[in-house]
MARBA-3410 file (N, C-alpha, C, O; in Angstrom, 1 decimal):
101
83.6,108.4,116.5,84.4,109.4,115.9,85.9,109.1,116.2,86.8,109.4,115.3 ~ 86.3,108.7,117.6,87.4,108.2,117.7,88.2,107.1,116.4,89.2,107.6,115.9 ~ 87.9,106.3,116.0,88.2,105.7,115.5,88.3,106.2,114.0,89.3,105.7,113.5 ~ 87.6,106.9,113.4,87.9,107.5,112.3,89.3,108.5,112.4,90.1,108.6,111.4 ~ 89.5,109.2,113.7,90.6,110.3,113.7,91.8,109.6,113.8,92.8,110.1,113.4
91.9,107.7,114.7,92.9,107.3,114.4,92.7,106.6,113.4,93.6,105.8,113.6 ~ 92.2,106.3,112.5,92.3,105.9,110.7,93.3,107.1,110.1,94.4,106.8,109.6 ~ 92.9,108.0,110.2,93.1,109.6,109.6,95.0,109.6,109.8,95.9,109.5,109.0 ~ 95.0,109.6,111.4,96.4,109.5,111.6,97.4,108.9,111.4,98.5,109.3,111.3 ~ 96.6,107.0,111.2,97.4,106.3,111.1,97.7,106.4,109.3,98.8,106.1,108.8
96.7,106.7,108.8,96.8,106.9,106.9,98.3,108.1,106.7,99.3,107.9,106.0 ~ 98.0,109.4,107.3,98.5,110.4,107.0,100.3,109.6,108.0,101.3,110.0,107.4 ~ 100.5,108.7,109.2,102.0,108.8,109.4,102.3,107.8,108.6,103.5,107.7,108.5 ~ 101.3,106.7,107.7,102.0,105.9,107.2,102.4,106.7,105.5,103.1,106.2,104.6 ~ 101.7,107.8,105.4,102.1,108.4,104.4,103.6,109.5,104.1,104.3,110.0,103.2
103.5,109.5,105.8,104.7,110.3,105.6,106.0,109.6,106.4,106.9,110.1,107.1 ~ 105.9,108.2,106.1,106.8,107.9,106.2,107.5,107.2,104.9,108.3,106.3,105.0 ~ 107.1,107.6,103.7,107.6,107.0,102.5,106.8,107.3,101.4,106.1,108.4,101.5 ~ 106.7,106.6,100.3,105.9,106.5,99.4,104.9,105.2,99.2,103.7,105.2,98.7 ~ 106.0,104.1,99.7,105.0,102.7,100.0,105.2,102.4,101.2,105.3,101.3,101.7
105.1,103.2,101.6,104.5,102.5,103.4,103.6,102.1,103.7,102.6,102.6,103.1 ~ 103.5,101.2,104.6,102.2,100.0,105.2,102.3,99.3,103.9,101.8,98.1,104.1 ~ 102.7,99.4,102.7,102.8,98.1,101.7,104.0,96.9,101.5,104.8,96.5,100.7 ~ 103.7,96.7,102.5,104.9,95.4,102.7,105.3,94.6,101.3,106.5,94.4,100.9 ~ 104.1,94.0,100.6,104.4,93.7,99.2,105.1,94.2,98.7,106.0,93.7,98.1
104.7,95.8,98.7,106.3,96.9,97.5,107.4,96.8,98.0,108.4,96.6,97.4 ~ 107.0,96.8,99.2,108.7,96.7,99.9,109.5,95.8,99.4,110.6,95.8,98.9 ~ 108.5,94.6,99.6,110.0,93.2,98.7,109.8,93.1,97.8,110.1,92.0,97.3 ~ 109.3,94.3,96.7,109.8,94.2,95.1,111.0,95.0,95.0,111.5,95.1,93.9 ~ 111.7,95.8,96.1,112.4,96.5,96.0,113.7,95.7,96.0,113.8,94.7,96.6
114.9,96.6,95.1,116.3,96.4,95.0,117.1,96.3,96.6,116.3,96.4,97.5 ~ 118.3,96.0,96.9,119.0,95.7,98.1,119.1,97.4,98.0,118.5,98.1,98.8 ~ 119.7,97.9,97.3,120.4,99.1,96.7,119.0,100.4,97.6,119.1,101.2,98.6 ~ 117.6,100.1,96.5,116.6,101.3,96.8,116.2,101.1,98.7,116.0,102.0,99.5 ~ 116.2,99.1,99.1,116.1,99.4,100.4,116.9,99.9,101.4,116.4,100.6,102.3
117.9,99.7,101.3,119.0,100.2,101.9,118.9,101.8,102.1,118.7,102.3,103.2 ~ 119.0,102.5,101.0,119.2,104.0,100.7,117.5,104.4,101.4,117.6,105.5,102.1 ~ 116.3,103.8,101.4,115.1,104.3,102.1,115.2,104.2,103.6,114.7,105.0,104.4 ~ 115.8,103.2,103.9,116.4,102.8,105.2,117.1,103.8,105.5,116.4,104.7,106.0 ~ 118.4,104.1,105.3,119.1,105.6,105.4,117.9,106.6,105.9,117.6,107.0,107.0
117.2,106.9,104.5,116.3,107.7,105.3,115.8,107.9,106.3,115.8,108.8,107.1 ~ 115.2,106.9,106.3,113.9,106.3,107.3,114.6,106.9,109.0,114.0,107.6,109.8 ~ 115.7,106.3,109.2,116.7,106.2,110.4,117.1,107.6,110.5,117.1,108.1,111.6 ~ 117.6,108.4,109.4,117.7,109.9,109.6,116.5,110.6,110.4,116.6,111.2,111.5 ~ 115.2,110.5,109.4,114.5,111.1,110.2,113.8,111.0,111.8,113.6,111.8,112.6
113.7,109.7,111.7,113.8,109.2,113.4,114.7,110.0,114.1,114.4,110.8,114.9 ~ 115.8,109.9,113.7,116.9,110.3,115.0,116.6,111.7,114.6,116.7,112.3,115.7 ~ 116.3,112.7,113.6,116.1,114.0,113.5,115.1,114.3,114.7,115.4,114.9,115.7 ~ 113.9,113.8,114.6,112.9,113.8,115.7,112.1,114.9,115.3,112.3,115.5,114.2 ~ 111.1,115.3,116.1,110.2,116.0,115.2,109.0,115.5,114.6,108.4,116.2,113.8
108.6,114.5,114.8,107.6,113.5,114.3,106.7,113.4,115.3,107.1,113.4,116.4 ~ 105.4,113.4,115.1,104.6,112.8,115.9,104.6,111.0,116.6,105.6,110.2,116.3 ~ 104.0,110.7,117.0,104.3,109.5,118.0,103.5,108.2,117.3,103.7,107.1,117.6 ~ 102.7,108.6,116.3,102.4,108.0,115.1,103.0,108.1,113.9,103.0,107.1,113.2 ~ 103.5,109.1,113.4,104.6,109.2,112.3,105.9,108.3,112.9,106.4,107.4,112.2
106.2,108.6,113.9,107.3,107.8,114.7,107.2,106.5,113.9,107.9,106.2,113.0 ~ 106.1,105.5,114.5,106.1,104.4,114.9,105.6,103.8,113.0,105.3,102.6,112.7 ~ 105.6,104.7,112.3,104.8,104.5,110.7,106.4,104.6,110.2,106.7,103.8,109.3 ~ 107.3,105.3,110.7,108.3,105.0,110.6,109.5,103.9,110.9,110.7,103.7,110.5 ~ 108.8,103.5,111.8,109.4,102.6,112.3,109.6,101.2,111.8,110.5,100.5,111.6
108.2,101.1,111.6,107.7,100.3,111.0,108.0,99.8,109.9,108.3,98.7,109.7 ~ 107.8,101.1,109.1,108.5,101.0,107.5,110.2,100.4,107.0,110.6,99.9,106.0 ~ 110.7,101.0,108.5,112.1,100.7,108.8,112.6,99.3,109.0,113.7,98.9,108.6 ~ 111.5,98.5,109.7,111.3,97.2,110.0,111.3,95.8,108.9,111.7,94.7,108.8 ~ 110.5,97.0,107.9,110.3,96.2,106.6,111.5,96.3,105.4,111.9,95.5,104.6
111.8,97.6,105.7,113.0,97.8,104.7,114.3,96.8,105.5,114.9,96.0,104.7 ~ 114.6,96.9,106.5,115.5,95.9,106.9,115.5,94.2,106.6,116.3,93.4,106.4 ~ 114.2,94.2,106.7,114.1,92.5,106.2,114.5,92.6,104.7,115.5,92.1,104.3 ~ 113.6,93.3,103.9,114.3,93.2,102.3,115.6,93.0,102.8,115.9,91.9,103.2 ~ 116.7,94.3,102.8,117.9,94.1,103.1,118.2,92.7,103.0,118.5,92.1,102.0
118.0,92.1,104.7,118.3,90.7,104.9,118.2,89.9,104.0,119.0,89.1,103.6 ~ 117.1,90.1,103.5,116.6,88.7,101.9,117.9,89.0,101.3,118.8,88.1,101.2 ~ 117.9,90.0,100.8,119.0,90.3,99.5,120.3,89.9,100.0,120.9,89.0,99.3 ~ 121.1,90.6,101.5,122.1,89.8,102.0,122.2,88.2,102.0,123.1,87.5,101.6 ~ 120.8,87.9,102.5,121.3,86.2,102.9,121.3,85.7,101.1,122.1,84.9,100.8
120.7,86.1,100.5,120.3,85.2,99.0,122.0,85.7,98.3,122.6,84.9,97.5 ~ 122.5,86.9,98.5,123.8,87.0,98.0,124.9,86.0,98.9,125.9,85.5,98.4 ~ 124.3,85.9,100.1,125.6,85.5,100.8,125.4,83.6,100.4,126.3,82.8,100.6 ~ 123.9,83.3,100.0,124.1,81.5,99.9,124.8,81.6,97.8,125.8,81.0,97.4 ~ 124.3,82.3,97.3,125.5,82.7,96.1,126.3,82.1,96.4,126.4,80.9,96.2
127.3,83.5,97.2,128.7,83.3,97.4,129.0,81.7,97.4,129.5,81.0,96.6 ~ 128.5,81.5,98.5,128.9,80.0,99.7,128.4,78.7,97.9,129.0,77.6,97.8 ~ 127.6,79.2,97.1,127.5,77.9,96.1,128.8,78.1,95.0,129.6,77.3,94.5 ~ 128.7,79.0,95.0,130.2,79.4,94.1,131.8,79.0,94.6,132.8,78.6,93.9 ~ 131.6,79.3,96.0,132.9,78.9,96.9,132.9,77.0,96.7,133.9,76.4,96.7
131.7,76.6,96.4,131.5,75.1,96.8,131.9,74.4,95.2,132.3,73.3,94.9 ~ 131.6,75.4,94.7,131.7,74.9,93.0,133.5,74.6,92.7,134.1,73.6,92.2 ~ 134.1,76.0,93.1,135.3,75.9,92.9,135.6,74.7,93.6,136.1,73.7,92.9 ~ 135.3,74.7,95.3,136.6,73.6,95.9,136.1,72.2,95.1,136.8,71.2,94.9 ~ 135.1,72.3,94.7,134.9,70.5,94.1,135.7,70.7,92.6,136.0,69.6,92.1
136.0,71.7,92.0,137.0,71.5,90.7,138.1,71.2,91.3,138.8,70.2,91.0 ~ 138.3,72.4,92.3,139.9,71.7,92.8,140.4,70.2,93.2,141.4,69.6,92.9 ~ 139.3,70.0,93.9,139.2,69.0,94.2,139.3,67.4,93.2,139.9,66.4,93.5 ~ 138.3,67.7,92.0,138.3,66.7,90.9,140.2,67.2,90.3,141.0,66.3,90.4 ~ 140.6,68.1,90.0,141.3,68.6,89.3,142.8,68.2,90.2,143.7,69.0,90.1
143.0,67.3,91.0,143.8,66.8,91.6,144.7,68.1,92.6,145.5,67.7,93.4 ~ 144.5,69.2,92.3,144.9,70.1,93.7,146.3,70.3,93.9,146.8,70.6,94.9 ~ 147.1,69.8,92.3,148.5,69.7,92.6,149.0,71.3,91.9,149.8,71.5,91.0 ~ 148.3,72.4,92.7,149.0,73.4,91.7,150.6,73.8,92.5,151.0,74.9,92.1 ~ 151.2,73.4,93.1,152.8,73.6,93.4,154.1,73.2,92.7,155.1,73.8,92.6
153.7,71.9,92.2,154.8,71.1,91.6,154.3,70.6,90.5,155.0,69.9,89.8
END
């Protein structure tokens, strides 16, 4: 019977910590923008407190996951950047670089 009441608990904090929580797959179909703003969430209600110690950790969790999205979307904008920065200096570069004189 133990084991069914932590199923129960662990179903209902991972429900209340989101709408796709424990679904890691939803999580990385998600925007930088929707993880970010769930993250917000997620971190408000932690520091609100008031959760059980399994809601806690369903939250936490969830928090865990929403931060790596994040990261994906930062590092994949930030190698962007860094190919676009690389594009230019090699025009400059072909383009002889004499913009002064």
């Amino acid at each position: 019977m133990a084991k069914t009441e932590e199923k129960a608990g662990k179903a209902k904090a991972a429900q209340s910590a989101g709408d796709s929580a424990g679904d890691p797959a939803e999580a990385s179909t998600l925007g930088y923008e929707q993880a970010r703003d769930e993250l917000v969430e997620v971190v408000r209600r932690l520091e609100a407190g008031g959760t059980t110690l399994e809601e806690s950790l369903a939250l936490w969790e969830r928090g865990e996951e929403l931060a790596k999205v994040c990261r994906r979307w930062l590092e994949g904008a930030r190698a962007r950047l860094d190919a676009a920065l690389a594009e230019t200096a090699e025009g400059d570069e072909e383009g002889g670089g004499n913009g002064g004189s």
